[in-house]
C-alpha angles and dihedrals in degrees: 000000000000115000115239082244089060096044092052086056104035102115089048133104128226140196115201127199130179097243082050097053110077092056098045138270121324122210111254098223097058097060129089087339106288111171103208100202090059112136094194093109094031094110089049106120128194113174106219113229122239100348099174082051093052098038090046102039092050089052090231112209124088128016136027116332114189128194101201092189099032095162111167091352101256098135086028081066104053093042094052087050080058106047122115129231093276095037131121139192124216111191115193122192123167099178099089092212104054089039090061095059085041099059085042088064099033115025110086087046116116119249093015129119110198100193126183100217143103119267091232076081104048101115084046092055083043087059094043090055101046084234117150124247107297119260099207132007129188138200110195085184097191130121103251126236083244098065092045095045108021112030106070091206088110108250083147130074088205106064126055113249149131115278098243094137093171111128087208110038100191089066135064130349121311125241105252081061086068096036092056097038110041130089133245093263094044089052100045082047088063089042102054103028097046099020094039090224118165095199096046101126081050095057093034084057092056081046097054092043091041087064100043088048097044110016126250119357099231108152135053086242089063093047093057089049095059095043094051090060086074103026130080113241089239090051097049100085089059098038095046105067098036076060083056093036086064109036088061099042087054090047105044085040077229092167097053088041097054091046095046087041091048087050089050103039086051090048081054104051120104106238108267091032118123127228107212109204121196109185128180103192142036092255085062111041086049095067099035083055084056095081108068077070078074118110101231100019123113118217099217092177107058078191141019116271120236131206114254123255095253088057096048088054085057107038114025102186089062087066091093096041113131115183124198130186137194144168136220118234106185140348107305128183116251086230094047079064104046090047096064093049103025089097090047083081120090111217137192135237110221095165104222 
């Protein structure tokens, strides 16, 4: 049941950040100037992957329904269309930018809750809000059309940008800091480990000479340039973005942080409540398939489920989609979790 505080502050909209935490939920639009009716980002458009799946698979009706990577609020939307008379929709979003537009399209809805956090804290906004145990969570763990086509921070090898790579830029080191500081080994290490490139010591090589050649690689065009030196032209379209791939991945620490988010989001769960997984390579579905290694957890898809071919025509970055479900059975400890897909995620030795 909703708490009478929740009710009061349902229709708002919230940022939080990890300093804010700990003394309660700060309006968004009173921080850093946000002006929350703002239509700059209204034509920004992000197609949700496999939406029947999600919404059936969650079980969408009645309780709290949370969308732990709402992005731009494609699946929020359906969910909330689902929802029952005494159910409630909970959107987090950590990247600023994205939850801007988020909030925009969500914020002034009934019965719905737009957060700026990370979904490591979920149990603790929950908390915050006097809201029950989920009933049904969902990861769509995808990169969003937003961060390739709108961000600037150079998640894409086809636009010209700087290589920020960080999905929440006011956080962590951006990704031209490692390009241009680590070593050969340390690089090829990115590359093979979270690109699964088989050639990675062989590109992180051209980087380190690129730079000593040309200066700081700042910028995804110089990136590319380094890369083409030991690639062959025909080869570049599938080698480039398993470099990004990696780059981003190493510096967003994206791996660690959906293992650890996975483990929390399960540990919050109300028993009986399903965890709804949508993966797009082999690093992540790995670990998400981890978790049927989990004691009280019910593995509700034998295998992953894959889009259909119609949606794949319309939507083609949902062609590598994988989606996973469980439920959970019983109370089960955050670490219990962790432990049985912590060694699922690769790691690097920088050496330092």
């Amino acid at each position: 049941m909703i708490s009478d505080f929740a009710i009061k502050i349902k229709q708002n909209v919230f940022r939080c950040l990890p300093a804010s935490l700990g003394i309660g939920i700060i309006p968004a639009r009173f921080r850093e100037g946000i002006e929350m009716n703002s239509i700059e980002h209204q034509n920004v458009v992000h197609i949700p992957v496999m939406v029947n799946e999600v919404i059936e698979l969650l079980d969408v009706g009645n309780g709290l329904f949370v969308d732990a990577t709402a992005g731009l609020g494609g699946h929020s939307r359906a969910i909330l269309e689902h929802l029952g008379e005494n159910g409630y929709l909970l959107a987090l979003e950590k990247d600023p930018e994205s939850f801007r537009i988020l909030a925009e399209r969500l914020g002034d809805r009934p019965k719905v809750f737009v957060v700026q956090a990370d979904y490591i804290e979920l149990c603790h906004v929950v908390e915050k809000l006097g809201l029950s145990r989920p009933s049904g969570i969902l990861f769509d763990l995808g990169i969003s059309s937003f961060h390739i086509e709108h961000s600037g921070r150079g998640f894409s090898y086809r636009r010209d940008e700087v290589l920020d790579m960080r999905f929440d830029p006011t956080n962590g080191v951006p990704a031209w800091h490692w390009i241009n500081t680590l070593k050969i080994k340390e690089l090829g290490q990115i590359l093979e480990k979270f690109g699964e490139l088989r050639n990675g010591l062989k590109i992180a090589r051209s980087i380190v000479e690129f730079r000593q050649t040309h200066g700081k690689i700042m910028r995804t065009s110089e990136l590319n340039e380094a890369v083409s030196k030991v690639v062959a032209t025909r080869r570049l379209s599938d080698v480039l973005p398993r470099v990004y791939q990696a780059f981003r991945i190493f510096v967003n620490k994206e791996l660690e942080h959906v293992a650890h988010g996975l483990a929390h989001a399960l540990a919050c769960l109300e028993v009986g409540g399903r965890l709804v997984v949508i993966s797009y390579h082999s690093l992540e579905d790995r670990i998400v398939k981890g978790i049927k290694k989990v004691r009280g957890v019910e593995t509700l898809t034998k295998k992953p489920l894959r889009p259909s071919e119609q949606e794949v025509r319309r939507n083609r970055r949902a062609r590598s989609a994988k989606l996973r479900a469980y439920r959970k059975l019983e109370a089960v400890d955050e670490k219990d979790i962790y432990d049985c897909i912590a060694d699922r995620v690769p790691s690097v030795d920088l050496g330092r």
